[in-house]
C-alpha angles and dihedrals in degrees: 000000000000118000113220101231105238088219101052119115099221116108121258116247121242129237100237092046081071085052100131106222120224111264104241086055088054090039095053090047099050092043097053081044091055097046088043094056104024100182094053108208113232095248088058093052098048080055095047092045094065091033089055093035094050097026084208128147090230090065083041092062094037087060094049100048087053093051089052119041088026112034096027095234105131104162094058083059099048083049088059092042095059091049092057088054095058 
């Protein structure tokens, strides 16, 4: 088990950042942003692996943040934002 140093600077998760979406909701996202970007760059796929693999809202947010302040697609990641606040 890793101990989280108390000095550190980095930001503590939330618990409800480790909050596990249903499938059908990750299935239906991936699958809009496949069909959105359909050559998926590498960068995107090694996002979407751990968000599909964990299911968690912390990789959600990580691959929303990436669609849109590196691949300029923000409304794909406001698609993926209103899902988390269902």
């Amino acid at each position: 088990m890793f101990l989280r140093d108390p000095n550190s600077s980095l930001p503590h998760p939330h618990f409800d950042d480790l909050r596990q979406l249903p499938e059908h909701t990750i299935a239906e996202l991936v699958a809009f942003i496949l069909s959105e970007v359909p050559h998926v760059p590498h960068t995107l796929g090694l996002e979407l692996r751990p968000f599909v693999e964990s299911r968690t809202v912390i990789d959600a947010r990580r691959v929303s943040g990436s669609l849109r302040h590196v691949y300029g697609r923000p409304g794909l990641a406001q698609d993926i934002d209103d899902a988390l606040s269902d």
